[in-house]
N, C-alpha and C positions, 0 to 999 in steps of 0.2 A: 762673510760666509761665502763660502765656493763648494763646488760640490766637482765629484772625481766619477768617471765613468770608467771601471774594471771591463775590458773587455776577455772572455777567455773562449778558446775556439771550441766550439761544438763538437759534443761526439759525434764518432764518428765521420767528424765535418774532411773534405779531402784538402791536405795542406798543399798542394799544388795549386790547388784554386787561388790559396791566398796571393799568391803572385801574379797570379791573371788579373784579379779584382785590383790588384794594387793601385793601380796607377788609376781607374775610376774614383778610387778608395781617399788619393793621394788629391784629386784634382776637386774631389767634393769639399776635404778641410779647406784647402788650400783659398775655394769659392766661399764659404763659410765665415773661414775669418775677415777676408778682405771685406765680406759684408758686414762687419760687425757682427757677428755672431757670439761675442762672447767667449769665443774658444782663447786661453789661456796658454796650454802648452800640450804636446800631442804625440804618442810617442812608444814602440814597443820596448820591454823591459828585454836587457840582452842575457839574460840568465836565469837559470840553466838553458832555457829553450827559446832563444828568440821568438817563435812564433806560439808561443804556449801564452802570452797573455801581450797586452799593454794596458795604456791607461787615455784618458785624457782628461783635464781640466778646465773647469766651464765657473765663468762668473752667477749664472743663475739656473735653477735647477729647470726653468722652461726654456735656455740655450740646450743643458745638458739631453731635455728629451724630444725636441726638434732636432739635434744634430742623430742621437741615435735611430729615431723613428725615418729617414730619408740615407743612411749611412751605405753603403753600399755592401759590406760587409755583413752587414746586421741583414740587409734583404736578397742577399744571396746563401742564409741562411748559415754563415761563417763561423759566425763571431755573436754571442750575447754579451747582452751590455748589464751590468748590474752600477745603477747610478746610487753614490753617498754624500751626505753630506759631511763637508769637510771644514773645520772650525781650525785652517791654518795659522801660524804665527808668522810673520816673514820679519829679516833681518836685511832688509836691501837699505 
C-alpha cells in the first residue's frame, strides 16, 4: 500500500508565489528524502495548467502527513494537500 498526496493551489492563492516558495519547496523534498522519508516520487502534472495541481507519492500514510504538515507550500498557504490511499500494481 502507498498513499498519493493531490496537491491543488488554493483559491485565490497568488501563482507567483509559487515560484518564490519553489526553491524552499524544492530543497525541503529534496532533505526529506535523502532522510528517508519515504517519499517515492514528486512532481507537477504539466496539463492543462502546470501549476493547477501535482502529486506526490509516499510509502506510508504518517511520511505522507509529516511531509505535508512541514511542506512549505502547504504553510505559506499555497497548496492543499488531500492525501489517498493508493493500492498500486507495479510491473518493474
Amino acid at each position: 500500500m502507498e498513499y498519493v498526496v493531490f496537491y491543488t493551489l488554493r483559491d485565490g492563492a497568488d501563482r507567483s508565489r509559487l515560484m518564490e516558495v519553489f526553491s524552499r519547496h524544492k530543497a525541503y523534498y529534496e532533505e526529506f528524502r535523502a532522510a528517508g522519508g519515504g517519499l517515492i516520487a514528486i512532481g507537477p502534472f504539466s496539463t492543462p495548467d502546470p501549476v493547477a495541481g501535482s502529486m506526490g507519492i509516499f510509502s506510508t500514510r504518517e511520511d505522507a502527513e509529516r511531509f505535508t504538515a512541514a511542506d512549505p507550500f502547504v504553510l505559506e498557504g499555497l497548496a492543499e494537500p488531500r492525501i489517498t490511499e493508493w493500492n498500486s500494481v507495479r510491473f518493474e
